[in-house]
Every structure is written in C-alpha cells, then in structure tokens.
VMD Tcl script that draws the C-alpha trace (Angstrom):
set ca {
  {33.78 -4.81 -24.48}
  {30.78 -4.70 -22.94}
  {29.95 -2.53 -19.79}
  {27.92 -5.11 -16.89}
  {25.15 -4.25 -15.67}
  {24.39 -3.23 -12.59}
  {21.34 -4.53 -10.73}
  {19.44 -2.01 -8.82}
  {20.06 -2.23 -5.38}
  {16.90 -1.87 -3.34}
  {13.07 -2.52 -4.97}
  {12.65 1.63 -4.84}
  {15.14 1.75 -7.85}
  {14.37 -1.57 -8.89}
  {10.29 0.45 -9.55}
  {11.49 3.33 -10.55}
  {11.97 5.84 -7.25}
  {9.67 8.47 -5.91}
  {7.26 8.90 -9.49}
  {6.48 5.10 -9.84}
  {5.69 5.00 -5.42}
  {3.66 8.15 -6.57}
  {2.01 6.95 -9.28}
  {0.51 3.90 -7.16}
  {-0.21 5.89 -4.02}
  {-2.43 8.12 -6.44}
  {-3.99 5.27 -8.42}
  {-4.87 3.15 -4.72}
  {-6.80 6.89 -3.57}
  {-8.23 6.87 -6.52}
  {-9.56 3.88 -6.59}
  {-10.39 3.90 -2.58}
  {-12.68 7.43 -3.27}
  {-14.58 6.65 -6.39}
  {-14.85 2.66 -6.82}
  {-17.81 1.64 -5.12}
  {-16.44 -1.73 -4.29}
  {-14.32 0.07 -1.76}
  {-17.19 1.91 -0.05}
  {-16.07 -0.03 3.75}
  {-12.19 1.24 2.83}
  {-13.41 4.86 2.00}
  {-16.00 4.97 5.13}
  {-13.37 4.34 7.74}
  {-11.02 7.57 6.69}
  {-11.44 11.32 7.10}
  {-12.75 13.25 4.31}
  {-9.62 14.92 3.46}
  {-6.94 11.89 2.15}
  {-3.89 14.31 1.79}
  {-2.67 13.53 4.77}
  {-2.54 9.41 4.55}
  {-1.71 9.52 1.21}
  {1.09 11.39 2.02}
  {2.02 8.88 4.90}
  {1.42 5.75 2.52}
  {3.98 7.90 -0.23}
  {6.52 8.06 2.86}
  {5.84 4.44 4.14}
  {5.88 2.64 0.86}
  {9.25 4.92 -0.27}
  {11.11 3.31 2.95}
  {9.45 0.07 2.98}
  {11.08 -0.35 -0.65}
  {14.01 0.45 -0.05}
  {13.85 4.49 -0.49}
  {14.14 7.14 1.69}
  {14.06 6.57 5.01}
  {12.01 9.06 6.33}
  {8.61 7.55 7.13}
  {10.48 5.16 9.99}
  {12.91 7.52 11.35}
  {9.95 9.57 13.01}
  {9.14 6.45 14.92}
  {6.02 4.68 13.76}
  {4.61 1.36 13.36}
  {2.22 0.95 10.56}
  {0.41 -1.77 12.65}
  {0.06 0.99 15.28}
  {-1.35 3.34 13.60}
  {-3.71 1.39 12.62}
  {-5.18 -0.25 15.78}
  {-7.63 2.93 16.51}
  {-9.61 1.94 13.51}
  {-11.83 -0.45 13.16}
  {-10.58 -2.91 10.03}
  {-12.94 -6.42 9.21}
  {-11.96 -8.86 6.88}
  {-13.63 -7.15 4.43}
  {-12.09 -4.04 4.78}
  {-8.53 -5.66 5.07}
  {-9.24 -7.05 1.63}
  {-10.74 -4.08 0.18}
  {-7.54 -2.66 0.83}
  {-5.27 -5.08 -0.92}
  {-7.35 -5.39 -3.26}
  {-7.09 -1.79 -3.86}
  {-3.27 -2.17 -3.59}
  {-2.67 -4.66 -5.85}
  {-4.59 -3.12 -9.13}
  {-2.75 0.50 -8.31}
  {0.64 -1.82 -8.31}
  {-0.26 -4.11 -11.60}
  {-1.49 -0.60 -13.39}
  {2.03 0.45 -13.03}
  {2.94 -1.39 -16.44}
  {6.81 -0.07 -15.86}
  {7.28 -2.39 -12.96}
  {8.69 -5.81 -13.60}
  {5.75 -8.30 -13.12}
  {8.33 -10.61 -10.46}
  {8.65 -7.36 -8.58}
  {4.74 -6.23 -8.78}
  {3.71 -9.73 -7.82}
  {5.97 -9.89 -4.31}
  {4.98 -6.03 -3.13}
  {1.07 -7.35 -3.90}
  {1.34 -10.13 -2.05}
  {3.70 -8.82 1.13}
  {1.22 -5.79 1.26}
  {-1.79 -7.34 0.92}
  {-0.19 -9.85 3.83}
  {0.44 -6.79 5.53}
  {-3.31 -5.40 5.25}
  {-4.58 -8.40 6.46}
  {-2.57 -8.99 9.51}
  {-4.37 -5.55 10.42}
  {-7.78 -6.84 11.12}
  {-9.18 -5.97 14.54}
  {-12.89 -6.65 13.96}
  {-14.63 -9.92 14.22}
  {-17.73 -10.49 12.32}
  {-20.28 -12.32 15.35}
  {-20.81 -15.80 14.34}
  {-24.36 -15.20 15.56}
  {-25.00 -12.74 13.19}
  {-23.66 -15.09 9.81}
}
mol new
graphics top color blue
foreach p $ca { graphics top sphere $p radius 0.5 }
foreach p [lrange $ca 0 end-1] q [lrange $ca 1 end] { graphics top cylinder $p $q radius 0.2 }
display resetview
C-alpha cells in the first residue's frame, strides 16, 4: 500500500528550510557587492553587510513560512526602509538581484521560485521613495 504524501506545509519547507533561505541571502550579497550592475544597490548600504544580511536571513525565514523571529521583534520591512533613499532604479536593482539568487537555487520548484520573485520584487518596488525630476529626463 502506498504511504501519501504529505505536502509541505509552509513555502520554508516547501524550499528547503534555513540552508536553501541561506543559500539565496548569500548569492543576492554576492551579487549586490561585486556585480557592477548593482553599483546604486551597493552605494546606499554600510560597508559592513553582516548585519542586513542577517536581517534579510531572518525576514525571508518568517516571510516563508519559517521561524518567526524576524516579526516578533516588531518591525516593518517598509519601515525600515523609509530612511534610505530607494529610485526606481535602485528598487529594480534589487529584485533584480533577488530574483537570479532565487532561480540559482536549482532545488527550488520553478512554481515556487517564480511567486517569491515576483511577490519580492513587488515588494522592492513598493519601496521607492525617490522621484527622478522630470526636468532633469
């Protein structure tokens, strides 16, 4: 007889847990500190990325489904991210970023790797705060 199978219950199993959300949060720094074509991205964050990387491991573990950690001290990613100064440009940089550390992750179901790209990169652009001056185009 055979045994069912169960479907994972949250997209953090679903991806693999804490190695796979590492594994991308590694990749997207990566990317963000030695790809030119994220220069803006790179320019707008402190020289040291331990600490945000370890606050995008946290954030993307509970936004998944994972530990809950990252929202029970409180914060709002949008928040957070108000003090910095975040074009269009930047905003895509960003997802951009995102979405190659996600599709590297050739363990991830493609369904699953498509939706985080897209809701993330959704997310990074709902954070622009900077307006380029139509004079200036």
């Amino acid at each position: 007889m055979d045994q069912p199978t169960t479907k994972p219950a949250t997209p953090y199993e679903a991806l693999g847990g804490s190695d796979v959300i590492e594994r991308i949060v590694a990749r997207f720094y990566d990317l963000m500190d030695n790809d030119p074509a994220y220069a803006e991205l790179r320019a707008i964050h402190a020289e040291d990325l331990g600490p945000v990387q370890a606050g995008l491991k946290q954030f993307l573990a509970a936004w998944t489904g994972g530990p809950k950690n990252w929202f029970d001290q409180g914060k709002c990613v949008m928040s957070l991210h108000r003090a910095f100064p975040i074009s269009a440009e930047i905003g895509e940089q960003w997802a951009d970023a995102m979405a190659r550390a996600i599709a590297e992750q050739r363990d991830i179901a493609q369904d699953l790797s498509e939706a985080m790209q897209i809701r993330l990169a959704q997310m990074a652009r709902a954070m622009v705060n900077q307006q380029k001056d139509a004079a200036a185009s």
